[in-house]
N, C-alpha and C positions, 0 to 999 in steps of 0.2 A: 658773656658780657666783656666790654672792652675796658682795657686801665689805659695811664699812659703809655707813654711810646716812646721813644729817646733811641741813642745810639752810641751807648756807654763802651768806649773804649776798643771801637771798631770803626776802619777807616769806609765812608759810604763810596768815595772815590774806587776804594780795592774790591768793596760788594757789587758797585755796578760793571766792573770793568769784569769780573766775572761772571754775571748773570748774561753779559753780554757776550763772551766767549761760548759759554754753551748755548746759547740759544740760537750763536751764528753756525752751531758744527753737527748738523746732523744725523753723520757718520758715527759720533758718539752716542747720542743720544736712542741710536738704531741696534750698534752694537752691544750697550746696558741691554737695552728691552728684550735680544735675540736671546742672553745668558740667561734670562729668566724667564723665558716663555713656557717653559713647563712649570708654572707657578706654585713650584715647589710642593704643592701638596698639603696637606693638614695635620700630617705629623702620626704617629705611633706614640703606642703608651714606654716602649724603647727608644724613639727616635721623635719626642717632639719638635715641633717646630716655633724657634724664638722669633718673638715680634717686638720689636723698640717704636715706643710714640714718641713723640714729643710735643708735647701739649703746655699751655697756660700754667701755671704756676696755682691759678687760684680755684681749678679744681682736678688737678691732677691727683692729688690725693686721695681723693674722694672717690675718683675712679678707678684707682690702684685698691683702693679697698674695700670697694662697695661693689662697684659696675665689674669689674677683673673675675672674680670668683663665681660673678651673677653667669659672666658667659663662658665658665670654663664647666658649667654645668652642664651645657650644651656642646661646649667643644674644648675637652678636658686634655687634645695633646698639641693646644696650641697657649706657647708660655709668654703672657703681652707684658711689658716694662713699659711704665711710663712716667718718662721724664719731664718736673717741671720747669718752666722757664719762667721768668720774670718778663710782665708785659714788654715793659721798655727795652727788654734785649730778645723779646723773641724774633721778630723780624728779620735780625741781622743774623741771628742765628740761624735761622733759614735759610737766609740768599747762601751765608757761609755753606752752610750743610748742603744746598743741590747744584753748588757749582764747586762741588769737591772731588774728589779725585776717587776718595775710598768711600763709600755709604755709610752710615750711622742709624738712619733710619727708617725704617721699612714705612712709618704713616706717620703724617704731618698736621698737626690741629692748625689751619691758618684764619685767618680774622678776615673778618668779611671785604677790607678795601686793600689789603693785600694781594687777592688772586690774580688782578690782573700782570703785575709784578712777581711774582714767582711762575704764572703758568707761562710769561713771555721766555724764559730759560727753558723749554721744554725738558724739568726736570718731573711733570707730575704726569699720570696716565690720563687718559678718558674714558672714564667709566662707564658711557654708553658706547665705546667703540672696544679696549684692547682686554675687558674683562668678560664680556658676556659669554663666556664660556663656564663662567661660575656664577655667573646669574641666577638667583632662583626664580625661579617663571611667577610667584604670585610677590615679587619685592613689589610692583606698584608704582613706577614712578608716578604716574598719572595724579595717584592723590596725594603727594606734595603739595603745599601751597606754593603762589608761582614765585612769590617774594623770596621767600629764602632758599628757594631751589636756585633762584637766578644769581645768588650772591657768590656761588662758584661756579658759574659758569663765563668762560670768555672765547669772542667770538666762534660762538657756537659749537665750542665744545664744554663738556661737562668735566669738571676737572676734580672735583668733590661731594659732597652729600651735605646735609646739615645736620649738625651732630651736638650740637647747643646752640638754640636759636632764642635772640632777644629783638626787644622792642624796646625806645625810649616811650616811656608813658608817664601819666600824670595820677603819682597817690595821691591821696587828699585825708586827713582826720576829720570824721565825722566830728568828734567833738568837740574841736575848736571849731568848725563852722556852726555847731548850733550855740555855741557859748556867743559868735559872734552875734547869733540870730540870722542866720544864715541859711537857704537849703544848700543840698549837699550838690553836688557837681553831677551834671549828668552828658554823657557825649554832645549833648548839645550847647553845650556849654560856648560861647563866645568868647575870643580875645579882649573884646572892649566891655562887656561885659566883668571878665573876670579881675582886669583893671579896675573897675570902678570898685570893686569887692574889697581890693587887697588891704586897702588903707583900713577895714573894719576889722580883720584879719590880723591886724597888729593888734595886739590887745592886755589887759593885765588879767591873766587867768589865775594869780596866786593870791591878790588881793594887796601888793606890794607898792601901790601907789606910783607904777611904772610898768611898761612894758615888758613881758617874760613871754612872750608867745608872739610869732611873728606869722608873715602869708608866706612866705616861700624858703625853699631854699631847693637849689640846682649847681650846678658848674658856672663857677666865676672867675675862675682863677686860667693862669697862663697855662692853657693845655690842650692838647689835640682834640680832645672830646668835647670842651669849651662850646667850639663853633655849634656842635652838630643842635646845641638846642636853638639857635638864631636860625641854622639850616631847616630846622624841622618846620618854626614860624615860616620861613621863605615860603616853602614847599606848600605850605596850608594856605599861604597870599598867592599861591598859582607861578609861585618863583621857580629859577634853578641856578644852578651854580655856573656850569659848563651851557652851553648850547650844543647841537648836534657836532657841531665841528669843533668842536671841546675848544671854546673860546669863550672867557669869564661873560658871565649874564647876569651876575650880583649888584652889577657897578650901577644902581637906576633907585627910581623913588619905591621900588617894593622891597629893594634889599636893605636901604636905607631903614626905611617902614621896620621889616623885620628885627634887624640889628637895635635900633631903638626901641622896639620892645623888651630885647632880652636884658637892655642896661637900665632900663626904667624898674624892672624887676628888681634891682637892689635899692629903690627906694622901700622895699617892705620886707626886706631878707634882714637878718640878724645883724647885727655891729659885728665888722672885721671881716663879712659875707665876701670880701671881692678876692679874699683868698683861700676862698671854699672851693673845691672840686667834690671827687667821687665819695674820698669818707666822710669829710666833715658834714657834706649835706647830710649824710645817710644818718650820721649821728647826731644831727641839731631834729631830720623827722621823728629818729626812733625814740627820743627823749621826749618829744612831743613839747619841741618849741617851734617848730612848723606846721602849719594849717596845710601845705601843698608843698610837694615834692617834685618835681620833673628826673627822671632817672630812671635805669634801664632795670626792667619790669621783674626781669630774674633775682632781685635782691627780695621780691615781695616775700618772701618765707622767712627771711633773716630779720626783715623790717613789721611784718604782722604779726608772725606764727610762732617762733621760736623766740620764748622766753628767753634764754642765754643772751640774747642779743635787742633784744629790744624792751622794751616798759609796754608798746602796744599789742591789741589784744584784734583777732582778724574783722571783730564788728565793729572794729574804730574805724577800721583803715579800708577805704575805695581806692578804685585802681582801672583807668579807662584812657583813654586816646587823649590824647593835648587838645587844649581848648581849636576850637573852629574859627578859622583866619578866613580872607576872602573868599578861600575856594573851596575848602574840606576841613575836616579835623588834620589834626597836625600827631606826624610820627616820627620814627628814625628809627633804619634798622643798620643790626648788629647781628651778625652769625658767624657763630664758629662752625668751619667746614673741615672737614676730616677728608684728607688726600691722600692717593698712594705716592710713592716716591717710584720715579720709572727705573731707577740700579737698586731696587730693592729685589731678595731673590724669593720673594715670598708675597708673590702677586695672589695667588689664590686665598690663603690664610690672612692676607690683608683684608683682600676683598670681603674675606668671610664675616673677618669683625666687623664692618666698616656694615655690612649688610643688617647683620645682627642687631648692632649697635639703634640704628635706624631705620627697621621694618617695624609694623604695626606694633608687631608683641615688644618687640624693642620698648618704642616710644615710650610705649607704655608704662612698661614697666618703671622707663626712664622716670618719665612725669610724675608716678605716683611714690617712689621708694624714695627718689632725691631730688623730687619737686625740680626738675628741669625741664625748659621751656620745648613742648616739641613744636614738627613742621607741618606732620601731616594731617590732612581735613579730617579725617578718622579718629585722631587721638585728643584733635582739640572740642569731636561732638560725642567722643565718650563718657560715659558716667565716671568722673574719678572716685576711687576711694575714700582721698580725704577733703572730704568737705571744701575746705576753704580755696580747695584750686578750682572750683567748678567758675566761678563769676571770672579768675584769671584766663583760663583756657577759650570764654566766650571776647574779653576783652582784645585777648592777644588773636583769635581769628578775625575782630575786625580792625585791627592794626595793621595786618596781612594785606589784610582786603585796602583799606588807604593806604598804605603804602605802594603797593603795588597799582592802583591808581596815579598815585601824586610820583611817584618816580623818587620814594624818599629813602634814598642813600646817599652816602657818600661817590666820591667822582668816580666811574668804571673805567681806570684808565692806568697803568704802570707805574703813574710819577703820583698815584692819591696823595699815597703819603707824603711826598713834597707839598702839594698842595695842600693837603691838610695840617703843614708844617707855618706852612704861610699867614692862614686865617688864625691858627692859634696864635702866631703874635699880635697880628692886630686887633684880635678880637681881646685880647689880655691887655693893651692898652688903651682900647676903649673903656675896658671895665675900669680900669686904674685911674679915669680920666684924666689920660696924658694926648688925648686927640678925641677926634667926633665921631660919628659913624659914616658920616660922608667922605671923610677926608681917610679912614679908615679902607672902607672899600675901595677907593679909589688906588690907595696906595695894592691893596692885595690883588688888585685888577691887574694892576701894571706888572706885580713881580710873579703872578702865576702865567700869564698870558708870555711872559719872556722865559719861564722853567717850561711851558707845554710847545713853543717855538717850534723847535726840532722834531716832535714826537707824529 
């Protein structure tokens, strides 16, 4: 899953001017890969070999203490460290780290509208071309789904795996919609339909002579994620953001359409709701002051299942595709993809984790020990173990499936992140209503279309 993003105390001027240096010089990039081409090998119980990641902050720990020992079971003289970053400085930490001089790290956890922007530095391998010498013949790319296979892939090279895959989807508490008198949400569920629901959805569930239970809560507040639930509505009205020739296509009466659904939305969210993002929704649903939730799908353990974190219990809580807009259900994907770093000197031992990590038995195991979202068709039509992932595993392969229809991602293009720097201001003063949604677009029209100019 994705947090914010920011660029705390790093000049973006000195990250690009160096993404841009190695990506112009070949000869470097030739002479790293030739030092490593004997890929180091997998190490002896006298001579292991160390692996540095550098991963998200918000489950790198998890994987340092769970996932780490899971695969040293199977490959006990390869020694993984893995470093977490804070969302808002991964990024930069990035560009920093592959347009350096000395390497730091052998594999790179990157977000899904990032690839195109770190793979243009030719600092990452392709793993359908400079590994398959350590390929295991039954890995399978094949049964991937294509949605999150494609989130690190650019122009036509494969530059990553999916190594934590999510979806924006839509929980729901069963029990405030029967309180409301309500049935429960089913993928067929309508946009104007669930409009018409919201206002029963605000309700007095304590008996308080006042409202304590509301319809929604999502992302409202000034932040790069902001946009993606007005993007996901677009997407489901048959929208896009970009056109082929990556020129804004938002600026019209369906984007309009969309963006005023998502600020309509806070007529039924909580008081103070317009400066909600990723926790506060999380904890207005887990408290059960929200009837509907929109939020990326991987929190459903923290938000049903695990007592420590939530009051709700997994027979409250539904969990399915965003309501259905003109043209489909409505999604948004997020993947974290796991890259080699190409001056890494330990291309095989990379590869090996990165193989492990993400092969069937992988998945698996992933999905069922630490409830993490997998990619491939295999592991989302497995029997899980515990119970309450079976209905998530079927929900999130038809997120997959719409998604990879509706083309619901973020921009596939170097400058996303500028771009998606753009919508989150205007879309953080539309919520604020300090401007419209027309006046809105138009303004993001004008300053993406003048940042994508040159590209």
């Amino acid at each position: 899953m994705t947090r914010k993003e920011g660029r705390k105390g790093v000049s973006r001027r000195a990250i690009l001017a160096g993404a841009t240096l190695a990506a112009i010089d070949p000869l470097l990039r030739a002479k790293a890969f030739a030092q490593s081409s004997s890929g180091g090998g997998l190490g002896t119980a006298s001579s292991p070999v160390k692996l540095r990641m550098l991963a998200n902050e918000s489950y790198a720990r998890q994987w340092q203490t769970s996932m780490v020992p899971e695969f040293n079971k199977a490959f006990p003289h390869i020694e993984l460290t893995i470093d977490g970053v804070p969302y808002s400085e991964q990024l930069a930490k990035i560009l920093l780290e592959v347009t350096g001089a000395t390497p730091t790290y052998d594999l790179l956890a990157i977000d899904d509208p990032w690839v195109p922007q770190v793979a243009e530095t030719g600092a990452l391998l392709d793993l359908k071309k400079d590994v398959t010498q350590w390929t295991r013949p039954d890995y399978d790319w094949a049964d991937f789904n294509s949605a999150p296979l494609a989130a690190s892939e650019w122009k036509g090279v494969q530059y990553g795996v999916p190594v934590r895959s999510n979806m924006l989807l839509m929980f729901y508490n069963r029990t405030l919609f029967k309180k409301a008198g309500l049935p429960a949400p089913t993928p067929a569920l309508k946009w104007a339909e669930f409009m018409a629901q919201a206002s029963k959805l605000v309700q007095d569930v304590k008996g308080e002579g006042k409202p304590n239970a509301w319809a929604i809560s999502t992302y409202f507040n000034r932040d790069p994620l902001t946009p993606t639930i007005w993007q996901a509505i677009l997407n489901a009205n048959g929208g896009a953001l970009l056109d082929d020739n990556n020129k804004p296509a938002f600026n019209n009466d369906v984007g309009v359409k969309s963006l005023q659904t998502h600020v309509d939305l806070l007529k039924f969210a909580p008081p103070g709701a317009t400066a909600h993002g990723f926790n506060e929704s999380m904890q207005a649903f887990r408290q059960g002051q929200t009837a509907v939730m929109f939020q990326w799908g991987s929190i459903y353990r923290s938000s049903a299942v695990d007592p420590a974190t939530t009051t709700l219990k997994p027979e409250q809580v539904g969990i399915q595709v965003m309501p259905v807009g003109d043209r489909s259900a409505g999604t948004h994907r997020g993947i974290w993809n796991g890259c080699i770093a190409r001056k890494s000197k330990n291309h095989e031992a990379a590869w090996t984790m990165l193989q492990w990590l993400t092969s069937k038995e992988g998945e698996k195991w992933h999905a069922n020990s630490l409830g993490t979202f997998p990619a491939r068709k295999s592991t989302l039509a497995h029997d899980p173990t515990s119970k309450w992932l079976a209905p998530v595993l079927t929900t999130l392969q038809q997120a997959y499936d719409v998604a990879a229809a509706g083309k619901m991602w973020r921009p596939r293009h170097p400058k996303s992140d500028a771009v998606q720097q753009v919508l989150a201001d205007v879309t953080g003063m539309t919520m604020a209503g300090q401007t419209t949604a027309q006046a809105a677009l138009a303004d993001a029209s004008r300053r993406i279309e003048r940042a994508l100019r040159n590209s």
